[in-house]
N, C-alpha and C positions, 0 to 999 in steps of 0.2 A: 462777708466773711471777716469775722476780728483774729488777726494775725498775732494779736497777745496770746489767744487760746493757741492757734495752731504752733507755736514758737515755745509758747511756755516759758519759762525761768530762763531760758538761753542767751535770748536777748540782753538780760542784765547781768545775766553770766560771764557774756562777752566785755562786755562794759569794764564789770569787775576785776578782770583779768587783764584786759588793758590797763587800766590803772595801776596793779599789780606789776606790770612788767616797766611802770615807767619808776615807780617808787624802788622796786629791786635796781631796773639800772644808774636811777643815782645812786642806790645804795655801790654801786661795783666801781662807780665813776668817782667816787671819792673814795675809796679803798688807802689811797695813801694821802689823807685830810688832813693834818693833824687838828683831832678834837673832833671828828667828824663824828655823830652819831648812826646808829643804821634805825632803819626804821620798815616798819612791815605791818599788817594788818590781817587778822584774822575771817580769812577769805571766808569758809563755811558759816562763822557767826555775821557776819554782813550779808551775803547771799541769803540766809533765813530773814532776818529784820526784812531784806527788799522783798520778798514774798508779799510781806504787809507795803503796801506801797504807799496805804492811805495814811498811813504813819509819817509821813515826808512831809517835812514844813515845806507851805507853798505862800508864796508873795500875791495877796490878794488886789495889791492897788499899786502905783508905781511907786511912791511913795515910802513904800515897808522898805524895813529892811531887808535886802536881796539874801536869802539863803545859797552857802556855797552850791555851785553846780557840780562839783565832782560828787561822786556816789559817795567815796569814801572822803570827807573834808579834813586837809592838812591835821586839824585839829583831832582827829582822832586817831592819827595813828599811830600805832603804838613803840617804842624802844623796843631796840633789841638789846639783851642782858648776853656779852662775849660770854664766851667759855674760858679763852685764857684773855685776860685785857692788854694793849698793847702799852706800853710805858708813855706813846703821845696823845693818850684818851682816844684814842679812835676805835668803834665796836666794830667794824666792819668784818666778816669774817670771808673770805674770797670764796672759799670751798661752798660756802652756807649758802651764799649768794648765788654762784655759778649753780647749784643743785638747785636753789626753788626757783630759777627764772627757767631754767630747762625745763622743771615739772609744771610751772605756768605754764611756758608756750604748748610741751604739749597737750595740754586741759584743755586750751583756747585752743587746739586745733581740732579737738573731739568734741569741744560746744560747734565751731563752726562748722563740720560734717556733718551734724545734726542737724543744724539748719540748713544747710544746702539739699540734703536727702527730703528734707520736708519741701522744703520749692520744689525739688524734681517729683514729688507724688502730688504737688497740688499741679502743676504745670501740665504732667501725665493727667489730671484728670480734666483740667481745663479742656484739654485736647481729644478727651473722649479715649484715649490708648487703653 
């Protein structure tokens, strides 16, 4: 049984959203930086590109140079452009932040319901039920 098929997109779903919730809570934890930048990445056009997975640089010998291990690497993520700007450069916007880490978590909890429901039907079948 290949667990990629039975799982699907889920598993890097998760991934993603982890990452997401670490990138939003620095973003929250530097709220009062001064010069602090916010930063965020656009989850839906990421989650499509890992679809294609063979697109992923991979380090063929020890040697190479090692490709970032996070899905999404520092390097791509992108500014946030404030709404009003704070006078000490800092974009962070509390409200903005507080709303997409609450709609991360719960995304990440309805990727991992899905994956729990799919073990409990293979488990269930394992079992003969």
């Amino acid at each position: 049984m290949n667990f990629d098929d039975a799982f699907g997109i889920h598993e890097r779903a998760l991934q993603l959203r982890s990452q997401r919730a670490e990138v939003l809570a620095a973003n929250m934890a530097n709220a009062d930086t001064p010069g602090y930048k916010a930063r965020d990445f656009d989850f839906k056009s990421v989650l499509a590109s890992e679809v294609n997975a063979s697109s992923r640089v991979r380090a063929t010998h020890q040697q190479h140079i090692q490709p970032d291990q996070e899905m999404v690497p520092a390097s791509q993520l992108l500014y946030r452009v404030p709404m009003q700007p704070s006078l000490d450069g800092n974009t962070v916007d509390s409200e903005k932040e507080h709303t997409a880490f609450s709609a991360n978590a719960i995304e990440y909890q309805a990727s991992l319901a899905f994956i729990n429901d799919k073990i409990s039907g293979i488990r269930k079948a394992l079992r003969g039920d």
